[in-house]
TIFI-590570 format. One record per residue (C-alpha): residue number from 1; residue in one letter; chain; x, y, z. Coordinates in steps of 0.2 Angstrom, whole numbers. Layout:
N
{num = NUM residuo = A cadena = A X = X Y = Y Z = Z}
...
This chain:
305
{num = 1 residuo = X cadena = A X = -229 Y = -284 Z = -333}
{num = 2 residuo = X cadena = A X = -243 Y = -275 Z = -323}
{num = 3 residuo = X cadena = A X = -244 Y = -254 Z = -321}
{num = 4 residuo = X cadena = A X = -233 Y = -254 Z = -305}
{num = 5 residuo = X cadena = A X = -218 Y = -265 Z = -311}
{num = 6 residuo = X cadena = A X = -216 Y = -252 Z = -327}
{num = 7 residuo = X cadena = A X = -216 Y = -237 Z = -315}
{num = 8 residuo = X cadena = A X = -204 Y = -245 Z = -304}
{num = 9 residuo = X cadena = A X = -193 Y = -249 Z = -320}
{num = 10 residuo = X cadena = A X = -195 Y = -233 Z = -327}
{num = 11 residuo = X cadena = A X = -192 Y = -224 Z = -312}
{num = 12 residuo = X cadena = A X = -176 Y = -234 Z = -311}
{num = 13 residuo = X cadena = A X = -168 Y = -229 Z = -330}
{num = 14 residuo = X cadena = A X = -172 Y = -211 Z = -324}
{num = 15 residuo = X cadena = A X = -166 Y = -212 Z = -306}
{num = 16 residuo = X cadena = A X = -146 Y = -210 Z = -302}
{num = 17 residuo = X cadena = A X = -137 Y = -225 Z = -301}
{num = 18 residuo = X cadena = A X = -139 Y = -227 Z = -281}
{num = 19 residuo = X cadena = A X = -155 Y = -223 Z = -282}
{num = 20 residuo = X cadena = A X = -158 Y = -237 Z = -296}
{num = 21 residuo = X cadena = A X = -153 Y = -251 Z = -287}
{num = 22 residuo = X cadena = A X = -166 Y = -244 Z = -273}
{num = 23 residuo = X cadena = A X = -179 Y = -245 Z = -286}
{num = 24 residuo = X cadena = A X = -175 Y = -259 Z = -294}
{num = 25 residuo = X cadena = A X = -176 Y = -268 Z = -278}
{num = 26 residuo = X cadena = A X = -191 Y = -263 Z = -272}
{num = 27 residuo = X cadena = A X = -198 Y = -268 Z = -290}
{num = 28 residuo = X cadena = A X = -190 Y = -288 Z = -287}
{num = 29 residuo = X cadena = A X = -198 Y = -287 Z = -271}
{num = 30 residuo = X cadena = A X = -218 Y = -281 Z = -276}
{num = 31 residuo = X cadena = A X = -215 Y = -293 Z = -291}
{num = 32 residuo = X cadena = A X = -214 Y = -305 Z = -275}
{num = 33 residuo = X cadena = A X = -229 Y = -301 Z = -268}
{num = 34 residuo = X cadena = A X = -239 Y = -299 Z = -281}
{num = 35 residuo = X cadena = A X = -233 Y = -318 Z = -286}
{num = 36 residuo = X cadena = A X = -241 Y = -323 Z = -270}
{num = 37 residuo = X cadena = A X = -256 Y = -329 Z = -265}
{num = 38 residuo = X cadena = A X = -268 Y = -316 Z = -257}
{num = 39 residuo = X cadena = A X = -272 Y = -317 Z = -241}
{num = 40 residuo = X cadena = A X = -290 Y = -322 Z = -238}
{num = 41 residuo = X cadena = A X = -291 Y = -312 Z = -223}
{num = 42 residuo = X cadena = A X = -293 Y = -296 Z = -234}
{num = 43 residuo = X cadena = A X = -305 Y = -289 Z = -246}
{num = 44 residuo = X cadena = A X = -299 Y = -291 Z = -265}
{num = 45 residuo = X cadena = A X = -302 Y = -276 Z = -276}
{num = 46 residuo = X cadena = A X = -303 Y = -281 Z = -294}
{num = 47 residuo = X cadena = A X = -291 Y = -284 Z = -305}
{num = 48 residuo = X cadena = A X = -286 Y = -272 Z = -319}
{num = 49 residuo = X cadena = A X = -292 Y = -283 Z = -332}
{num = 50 residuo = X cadena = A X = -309 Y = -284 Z = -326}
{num = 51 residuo = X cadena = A X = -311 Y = -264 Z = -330}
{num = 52 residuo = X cadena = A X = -325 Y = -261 Z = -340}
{num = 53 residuo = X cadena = A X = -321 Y = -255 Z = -361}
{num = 54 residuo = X cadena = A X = -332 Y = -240 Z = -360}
{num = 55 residuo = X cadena = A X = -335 Y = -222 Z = -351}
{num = 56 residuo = X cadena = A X = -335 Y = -228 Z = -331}
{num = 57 residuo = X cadena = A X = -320 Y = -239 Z = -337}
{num = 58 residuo = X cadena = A X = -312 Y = -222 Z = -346}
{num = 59 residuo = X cadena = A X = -315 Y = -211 Z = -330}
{num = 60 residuo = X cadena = A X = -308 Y = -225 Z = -318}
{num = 61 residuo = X cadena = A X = -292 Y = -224 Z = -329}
{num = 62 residuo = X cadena = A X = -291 Y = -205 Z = -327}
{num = 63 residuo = X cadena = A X = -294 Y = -208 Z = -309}
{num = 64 residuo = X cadena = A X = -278 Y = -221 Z = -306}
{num = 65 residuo = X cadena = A X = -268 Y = -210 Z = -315}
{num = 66 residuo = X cadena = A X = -272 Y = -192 Z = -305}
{num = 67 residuo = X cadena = A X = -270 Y = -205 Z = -287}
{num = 68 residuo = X cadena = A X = -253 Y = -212 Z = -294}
{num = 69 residuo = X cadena = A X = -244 Y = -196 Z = -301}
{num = 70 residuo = X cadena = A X = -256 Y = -181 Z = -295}
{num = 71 residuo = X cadena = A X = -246 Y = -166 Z = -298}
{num = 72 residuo = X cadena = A X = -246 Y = -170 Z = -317}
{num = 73 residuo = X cadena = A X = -264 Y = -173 Z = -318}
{num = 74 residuo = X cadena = A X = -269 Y = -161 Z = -304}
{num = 75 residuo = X cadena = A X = -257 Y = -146 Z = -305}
{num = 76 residuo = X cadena = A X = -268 Y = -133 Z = -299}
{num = 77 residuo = X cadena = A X = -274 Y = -143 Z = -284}
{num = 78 residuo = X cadena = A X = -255 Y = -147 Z = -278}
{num = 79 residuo = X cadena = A X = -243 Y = -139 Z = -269}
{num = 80 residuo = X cadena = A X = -229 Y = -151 Z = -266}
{num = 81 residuo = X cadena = A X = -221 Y = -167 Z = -274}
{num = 82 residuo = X cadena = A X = -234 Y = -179 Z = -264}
{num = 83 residuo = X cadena = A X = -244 Y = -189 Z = -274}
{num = 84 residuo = X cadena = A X = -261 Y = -201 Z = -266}
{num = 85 residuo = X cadena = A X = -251 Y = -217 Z = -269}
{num = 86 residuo = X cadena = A X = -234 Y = -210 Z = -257}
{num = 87 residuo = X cadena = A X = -248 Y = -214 Z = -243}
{num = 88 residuo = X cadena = A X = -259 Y = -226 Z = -249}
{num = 89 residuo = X cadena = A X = -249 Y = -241 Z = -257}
{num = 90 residuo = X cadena = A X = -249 Y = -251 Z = -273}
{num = 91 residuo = X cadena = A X = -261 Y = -240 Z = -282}
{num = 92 residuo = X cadena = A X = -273 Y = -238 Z = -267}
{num = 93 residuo = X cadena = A X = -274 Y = -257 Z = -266}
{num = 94 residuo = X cadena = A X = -264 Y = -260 Z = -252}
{num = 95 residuo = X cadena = A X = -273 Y = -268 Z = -235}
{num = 96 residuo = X cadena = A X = -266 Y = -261 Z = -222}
{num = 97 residuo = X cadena = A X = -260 Y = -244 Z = -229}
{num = 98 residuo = X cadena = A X = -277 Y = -234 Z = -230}
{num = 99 residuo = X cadena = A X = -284 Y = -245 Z = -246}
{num = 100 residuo = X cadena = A X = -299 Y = -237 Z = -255}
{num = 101 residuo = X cadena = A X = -307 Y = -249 Z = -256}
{num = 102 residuo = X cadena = A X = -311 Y = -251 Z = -238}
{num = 103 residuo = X cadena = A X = -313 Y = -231 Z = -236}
{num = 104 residuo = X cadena = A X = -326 Y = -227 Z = -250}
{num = 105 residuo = X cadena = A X = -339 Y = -239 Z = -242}
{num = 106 residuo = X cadena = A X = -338 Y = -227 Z = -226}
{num = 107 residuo = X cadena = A X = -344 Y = -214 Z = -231}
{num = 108 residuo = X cadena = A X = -353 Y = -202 Z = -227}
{num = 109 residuo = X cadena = A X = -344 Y = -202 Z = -210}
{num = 110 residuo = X cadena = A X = -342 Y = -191 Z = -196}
{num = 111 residuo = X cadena = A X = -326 Y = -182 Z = -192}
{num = 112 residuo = X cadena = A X = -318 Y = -174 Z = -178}
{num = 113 residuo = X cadena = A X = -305 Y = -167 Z = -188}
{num = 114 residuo = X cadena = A X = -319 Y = -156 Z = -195}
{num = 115 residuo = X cadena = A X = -334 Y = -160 Z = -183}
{num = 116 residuo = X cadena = A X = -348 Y = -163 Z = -196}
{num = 117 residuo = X cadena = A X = -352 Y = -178 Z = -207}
{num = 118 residuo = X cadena = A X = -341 Y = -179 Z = -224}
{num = 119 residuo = X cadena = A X = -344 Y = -185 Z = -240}
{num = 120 residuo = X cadena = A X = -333 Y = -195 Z = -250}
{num = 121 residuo = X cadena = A X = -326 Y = -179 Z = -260}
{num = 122 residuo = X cadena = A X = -326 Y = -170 Z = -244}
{num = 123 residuo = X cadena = A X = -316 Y = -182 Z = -239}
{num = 124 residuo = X cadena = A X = -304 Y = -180 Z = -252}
{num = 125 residuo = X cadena = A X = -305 Y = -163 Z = -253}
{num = 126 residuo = X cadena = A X = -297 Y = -161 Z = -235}
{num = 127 residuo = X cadena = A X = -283 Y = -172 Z = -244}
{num = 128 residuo = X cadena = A X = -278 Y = -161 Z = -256}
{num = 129 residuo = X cadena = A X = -279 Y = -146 Z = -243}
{num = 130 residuo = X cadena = A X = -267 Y = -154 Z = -231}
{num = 131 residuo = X cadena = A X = -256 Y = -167 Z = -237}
{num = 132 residuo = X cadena = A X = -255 Y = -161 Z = -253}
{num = 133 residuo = X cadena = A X = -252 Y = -144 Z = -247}
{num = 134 residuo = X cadena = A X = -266 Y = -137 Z = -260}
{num = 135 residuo = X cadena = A X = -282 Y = -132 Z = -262}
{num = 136 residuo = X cadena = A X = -299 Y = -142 Z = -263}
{num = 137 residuo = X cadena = A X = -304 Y = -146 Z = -281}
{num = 138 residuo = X cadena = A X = -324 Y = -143 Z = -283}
{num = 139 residuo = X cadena = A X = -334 Y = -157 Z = -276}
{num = 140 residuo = X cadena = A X = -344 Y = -158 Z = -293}
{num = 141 residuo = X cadena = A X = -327 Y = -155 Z = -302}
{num = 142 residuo = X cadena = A X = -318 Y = -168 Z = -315}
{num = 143 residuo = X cadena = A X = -303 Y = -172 Z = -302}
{num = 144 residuo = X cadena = A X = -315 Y = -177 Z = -287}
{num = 145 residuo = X cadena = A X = -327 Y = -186 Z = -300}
{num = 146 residuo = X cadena = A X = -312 Y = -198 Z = -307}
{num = 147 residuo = X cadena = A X = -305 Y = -201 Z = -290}
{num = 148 residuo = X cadena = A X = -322 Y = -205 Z = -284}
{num = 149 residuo = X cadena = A X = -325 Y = -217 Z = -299}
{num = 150 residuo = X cadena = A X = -308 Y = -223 Z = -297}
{num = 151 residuo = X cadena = A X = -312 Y = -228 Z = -280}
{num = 152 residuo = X cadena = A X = -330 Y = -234 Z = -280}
{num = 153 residuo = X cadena = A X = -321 Y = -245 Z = -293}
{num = 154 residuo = X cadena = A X = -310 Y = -253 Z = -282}
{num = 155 residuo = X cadena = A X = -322 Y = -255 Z = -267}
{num = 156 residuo = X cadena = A X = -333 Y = -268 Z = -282}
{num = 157 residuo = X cadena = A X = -341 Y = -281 Z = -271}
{num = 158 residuo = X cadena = A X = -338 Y = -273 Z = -254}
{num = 159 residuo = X cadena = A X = -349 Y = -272 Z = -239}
{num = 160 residuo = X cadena = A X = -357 Y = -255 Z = -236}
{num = 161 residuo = X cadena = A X = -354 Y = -246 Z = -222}
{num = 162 residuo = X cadena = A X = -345 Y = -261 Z = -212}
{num = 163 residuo = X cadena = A X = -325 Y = -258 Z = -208}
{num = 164 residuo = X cadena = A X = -316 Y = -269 Z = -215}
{num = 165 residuo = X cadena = A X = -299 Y = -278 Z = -210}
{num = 166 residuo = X cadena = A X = -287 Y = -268 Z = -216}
{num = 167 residuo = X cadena = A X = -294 Y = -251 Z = -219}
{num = 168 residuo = X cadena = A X = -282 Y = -242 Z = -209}
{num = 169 residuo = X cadena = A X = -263 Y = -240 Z = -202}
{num = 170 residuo = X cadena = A X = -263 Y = -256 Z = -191}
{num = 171 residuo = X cadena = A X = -261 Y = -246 Z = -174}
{num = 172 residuo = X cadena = A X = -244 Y = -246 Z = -164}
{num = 173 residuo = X cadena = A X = -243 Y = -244 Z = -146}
{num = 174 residuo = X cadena = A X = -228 Y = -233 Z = -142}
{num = 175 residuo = X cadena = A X = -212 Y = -236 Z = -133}
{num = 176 residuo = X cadena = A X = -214 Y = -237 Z = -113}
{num = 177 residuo = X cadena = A X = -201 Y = -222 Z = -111}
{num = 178 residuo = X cadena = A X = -209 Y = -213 Z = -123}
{num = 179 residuo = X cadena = A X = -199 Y = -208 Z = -140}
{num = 180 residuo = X cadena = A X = -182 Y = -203 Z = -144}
{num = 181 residuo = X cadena = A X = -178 Y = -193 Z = -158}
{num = 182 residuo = X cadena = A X = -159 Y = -196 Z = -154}
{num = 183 residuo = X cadena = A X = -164 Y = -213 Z = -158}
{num = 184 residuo = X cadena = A X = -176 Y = -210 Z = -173}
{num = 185 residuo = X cadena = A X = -160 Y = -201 Z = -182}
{num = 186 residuo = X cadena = A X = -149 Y = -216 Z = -180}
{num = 187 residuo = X cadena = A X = -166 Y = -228 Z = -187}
{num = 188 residuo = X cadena = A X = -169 Y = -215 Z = -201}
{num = 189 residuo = X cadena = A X = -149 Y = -213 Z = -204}
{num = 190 residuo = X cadena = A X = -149 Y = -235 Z = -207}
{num = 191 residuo = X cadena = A X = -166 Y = -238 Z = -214}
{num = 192 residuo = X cadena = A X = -174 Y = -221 Z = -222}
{num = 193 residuo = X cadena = A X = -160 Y = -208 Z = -230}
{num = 194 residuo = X cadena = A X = -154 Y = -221 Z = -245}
{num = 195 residuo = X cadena = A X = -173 Y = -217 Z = -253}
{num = 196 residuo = X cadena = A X = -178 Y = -202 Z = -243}
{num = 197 residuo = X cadena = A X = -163 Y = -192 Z = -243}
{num = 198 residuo = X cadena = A X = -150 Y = -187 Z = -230}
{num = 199 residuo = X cadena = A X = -162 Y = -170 Z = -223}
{num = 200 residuo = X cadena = A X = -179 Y = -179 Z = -228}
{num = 201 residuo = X cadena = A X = -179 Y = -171 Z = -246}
{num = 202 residuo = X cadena = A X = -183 Y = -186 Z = -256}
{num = 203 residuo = X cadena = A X = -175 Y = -189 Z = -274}
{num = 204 residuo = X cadena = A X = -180 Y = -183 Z = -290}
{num = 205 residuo = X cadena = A X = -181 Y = -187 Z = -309}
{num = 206 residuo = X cadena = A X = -178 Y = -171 Z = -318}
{num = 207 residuo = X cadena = A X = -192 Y = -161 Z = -308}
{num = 208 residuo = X cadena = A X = -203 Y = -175 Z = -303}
{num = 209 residuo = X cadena = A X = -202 Y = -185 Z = -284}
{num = 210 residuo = X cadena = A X = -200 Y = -203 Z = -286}
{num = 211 residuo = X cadena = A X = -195 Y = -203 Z = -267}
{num = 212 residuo = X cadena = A X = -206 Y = -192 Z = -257}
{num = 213 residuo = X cadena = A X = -200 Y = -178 Z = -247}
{num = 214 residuo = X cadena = A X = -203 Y = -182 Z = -228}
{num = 215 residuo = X cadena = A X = -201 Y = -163 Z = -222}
{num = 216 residuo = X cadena = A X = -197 Y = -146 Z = -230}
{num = 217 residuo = X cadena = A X = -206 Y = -136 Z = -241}
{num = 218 residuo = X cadena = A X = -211 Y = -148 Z = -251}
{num = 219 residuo = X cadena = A X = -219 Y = -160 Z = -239}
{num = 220 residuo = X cadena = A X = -238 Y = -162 Z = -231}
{num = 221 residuo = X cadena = A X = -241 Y = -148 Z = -221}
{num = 222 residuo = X cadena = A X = -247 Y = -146 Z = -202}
{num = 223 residuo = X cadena = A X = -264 Y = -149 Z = -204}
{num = 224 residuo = X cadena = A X = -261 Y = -167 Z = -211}
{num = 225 residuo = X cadena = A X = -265 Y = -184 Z = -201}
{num = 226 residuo = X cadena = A X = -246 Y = -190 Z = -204}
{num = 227 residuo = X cadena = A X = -239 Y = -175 Z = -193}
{num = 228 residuo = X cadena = A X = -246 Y = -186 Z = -180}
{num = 229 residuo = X cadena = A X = -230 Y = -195 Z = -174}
{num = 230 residuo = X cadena = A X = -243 Y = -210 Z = -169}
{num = 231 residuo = X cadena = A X = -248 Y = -210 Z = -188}
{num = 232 residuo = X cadena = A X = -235 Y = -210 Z = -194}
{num = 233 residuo = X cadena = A X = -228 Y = -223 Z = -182}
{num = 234 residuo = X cadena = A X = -240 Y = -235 Z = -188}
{num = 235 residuo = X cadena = A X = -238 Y = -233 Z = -208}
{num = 236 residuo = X cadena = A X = -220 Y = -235 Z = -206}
{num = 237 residuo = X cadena = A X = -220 Y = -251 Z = -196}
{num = 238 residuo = X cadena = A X = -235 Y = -257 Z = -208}
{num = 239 residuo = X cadena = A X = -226 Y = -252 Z = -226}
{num = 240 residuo = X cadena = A X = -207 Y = -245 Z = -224}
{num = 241 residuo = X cadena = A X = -195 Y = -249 Z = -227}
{num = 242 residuo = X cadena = A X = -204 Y = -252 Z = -246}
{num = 243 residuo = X cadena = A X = -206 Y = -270 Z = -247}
{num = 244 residuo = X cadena = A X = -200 Y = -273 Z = -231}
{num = 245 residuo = X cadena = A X = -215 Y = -270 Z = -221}
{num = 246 residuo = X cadena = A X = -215 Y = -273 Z = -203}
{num = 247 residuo = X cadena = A X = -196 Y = -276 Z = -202}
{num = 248 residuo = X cadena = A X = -195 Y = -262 Z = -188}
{num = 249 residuo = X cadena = A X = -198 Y = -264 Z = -172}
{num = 250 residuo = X cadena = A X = -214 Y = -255 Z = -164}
{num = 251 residuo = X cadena = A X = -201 Y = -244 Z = -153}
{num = 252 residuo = X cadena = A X = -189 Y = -240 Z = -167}
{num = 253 residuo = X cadena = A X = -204 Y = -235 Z = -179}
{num = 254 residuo = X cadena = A X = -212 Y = -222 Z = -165}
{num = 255 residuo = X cadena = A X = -193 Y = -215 Z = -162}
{num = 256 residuo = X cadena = A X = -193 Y = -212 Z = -185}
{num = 257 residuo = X cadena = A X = -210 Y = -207 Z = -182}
{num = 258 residuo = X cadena = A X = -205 Y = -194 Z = -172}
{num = 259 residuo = X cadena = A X = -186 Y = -189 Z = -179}
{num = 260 residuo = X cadena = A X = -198 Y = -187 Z = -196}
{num = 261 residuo = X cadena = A X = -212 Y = -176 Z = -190}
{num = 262 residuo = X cadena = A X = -199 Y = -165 Z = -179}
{num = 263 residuo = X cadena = A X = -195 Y = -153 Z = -194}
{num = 264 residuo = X cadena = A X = -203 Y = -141 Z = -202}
{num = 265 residuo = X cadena = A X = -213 Y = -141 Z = -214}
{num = 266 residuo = X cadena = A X = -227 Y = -131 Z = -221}
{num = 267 residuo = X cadena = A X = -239 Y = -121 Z = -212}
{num = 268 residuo = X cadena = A X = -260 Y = -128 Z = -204}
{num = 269 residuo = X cadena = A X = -267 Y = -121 Z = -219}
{num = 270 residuo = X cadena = A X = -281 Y = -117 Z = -203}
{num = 271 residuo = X cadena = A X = -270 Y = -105 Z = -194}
{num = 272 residuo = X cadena = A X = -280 Y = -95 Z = -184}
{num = 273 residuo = X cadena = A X = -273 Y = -76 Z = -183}
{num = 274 residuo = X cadena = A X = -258 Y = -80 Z = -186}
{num = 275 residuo = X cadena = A X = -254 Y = -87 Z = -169}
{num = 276 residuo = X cadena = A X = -247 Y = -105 Z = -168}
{num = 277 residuo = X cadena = A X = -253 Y = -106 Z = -149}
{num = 278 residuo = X cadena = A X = -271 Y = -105 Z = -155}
{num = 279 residuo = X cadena = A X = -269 Y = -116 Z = -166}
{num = 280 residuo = X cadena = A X = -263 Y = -129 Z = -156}
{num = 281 residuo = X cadena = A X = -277 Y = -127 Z = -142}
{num = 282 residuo = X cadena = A X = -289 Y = -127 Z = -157}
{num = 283 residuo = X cadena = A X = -284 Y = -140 Z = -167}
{num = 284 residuo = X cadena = A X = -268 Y = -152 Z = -162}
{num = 285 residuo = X cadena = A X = -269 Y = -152 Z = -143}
{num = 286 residuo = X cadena = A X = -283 Y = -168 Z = -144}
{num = 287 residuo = X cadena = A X = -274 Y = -173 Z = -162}
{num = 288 residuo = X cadena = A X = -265 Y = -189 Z = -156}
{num = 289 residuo = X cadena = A X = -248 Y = -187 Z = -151}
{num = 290 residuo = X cadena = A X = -238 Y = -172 Z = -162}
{num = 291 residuo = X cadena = A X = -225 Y = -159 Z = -159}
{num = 292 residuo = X cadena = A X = -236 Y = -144 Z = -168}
{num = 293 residuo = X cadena = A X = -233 Y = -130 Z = -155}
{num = 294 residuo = X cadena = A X = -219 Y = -135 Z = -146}
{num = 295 residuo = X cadena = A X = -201 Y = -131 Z = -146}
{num = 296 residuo = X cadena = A X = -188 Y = -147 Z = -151}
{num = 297 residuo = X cadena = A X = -169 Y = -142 Z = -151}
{num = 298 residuo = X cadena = A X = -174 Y = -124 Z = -147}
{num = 299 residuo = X cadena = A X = -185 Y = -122 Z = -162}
{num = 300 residuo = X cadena = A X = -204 Y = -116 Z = -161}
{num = 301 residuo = X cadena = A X = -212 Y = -131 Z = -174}
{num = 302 residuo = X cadena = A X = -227 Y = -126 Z = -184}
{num = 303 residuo = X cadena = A X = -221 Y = -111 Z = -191}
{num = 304 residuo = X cadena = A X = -222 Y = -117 Z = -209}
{num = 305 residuo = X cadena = A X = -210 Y = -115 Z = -224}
């Protein structure tokens, strides 16, 4: 039994009935794919038997566990119930859903979501502040240094500097009309609420998420890459339902996409003097497609919870 099966069956015996059979199901089906034959066309990390008996093997270790459950191991750095893994599937290992393995050998990198080049930890740093809804940890700090080990570990054997098949959310082109959120409900209603909860909540273990929360307080907040609905768009098609990836349709993921990222949730932690317009201007009217800053169903989105 490997590391993700006995958290899918743990999570089961703590999970309500309902929500066991969810888990349960999902385990059956990763037990699937993981029987299956990798596919050639993508990098293969290393197994977990290959990790070294000594220190760098200890710090990989402590590294996993912060990516897997990261408000337990993080707690002053978090401020929601996300953890890495809701984003970045099977342990970070997943192609096709922002794997580490193909993002540790590009860097540094340039971004424009902050317009300089990035290290690694910078990198992760802007993580915790945005879809954690926390604060950075130090650079030089244990959390960044066993996240960093954890995925320098995982990218063993992979080209530098050269983007690699899966790295990211396989892009979605969107619906010819555009989205529908009317039409995201009734996707999310059929496909999303039995995990994710009715109103986006997610679903809990005493006070720990196994089900992430998709909006509200204790979502990603404003400044995160999923806000954007084309993000979004193309995790969902790629990875959800869990273990039903690419089930949707391109339309029908861009219209949950949207129906997702038209609540609230917690505020740009870059607001600029309190005013949500310059925000926007500043920061989200080049940032893909998103709703930051403009009024849905006769609310003002972006003013944070």
């Amino acid at each position: 039994m490997n590391a993700c099966t006995s958290s899918l069956l743990l999570i089961a015996l703590a999970l309500p009935a309902h929500a066991a059979d969810i888990a349960m199901k999902d385990q059956s089906l990763l037990s699937a794919q993981a029987a299956a034959p990798a596919s050639s066309h993508y990098f293969q990390p290393p197994k977990e038997s290959q990790l070294p008996d000594n220190a760098f093997g200890k710090l990989v270790q402590e590294g996993r566990a912060l990516f897997v459950d990261t408000k337990k191991y993080a707690p002053d750095y978090v401020g929601n119930g996300l953890a890495c893994a809701n984003c970045h599937l099977d342990q970070g290992r997943k192609a096709n859903s922002a794997p580490l393995w193909a993002a540790y050998t590009m860097y540094p990198a340039y971004r424009k979501k902050n317009d300089k080049v990035n290290t690694y930890a910078e990198r992760l740093q802007g993580c915790f502040q945005f879809s954690m809804n926390g604060k950075a940890p130090d650079a030089n700090g244990p959390v960044i240094a066993a996240l960093s080990a954890y995925s320098y570990w995982l990218a063993t054997g992979a080209p530098t500097g050269q983007e690699l098949p899966g790295r990211a959310y396989p892009e979605v082109p969107p619906p010819e009309g555009g989205f529908d959120l009317a039409k995201g409900a009734q996707v999310y209603t059929a496909q999303c609420a039995l995990c994710h909860g009715p109103n986006g909540e997610g679903q809990k273990a005493g006070e720990d998420y196994v089900l992430p929360p998709l909006w509200g307080a204790d979502s990603f907040n404003w400044g995160a890459g999923m806000h954007r609905i084309n993000t979004a768009a193309a995790f969902i098609k790629e990875n959800m339902p869990l273990g039903k990836g690419t089930s949707l349709s391109n339309e029908d993921a861009w219209h949950v996409a949207a129906f997702m990222n038209s609540h609230e949730r917690p505020q740009d932690p870059r607001l600029i003097d309190g005013s949500i317009e310059k925000t926007r201007d500043k920061y989200h009217a080049n940032d893909g497609v998103n709703l930051y800053g403009k009024t849905v169903n006769g609310q003002l989105l972006g003013k944070g919870l």
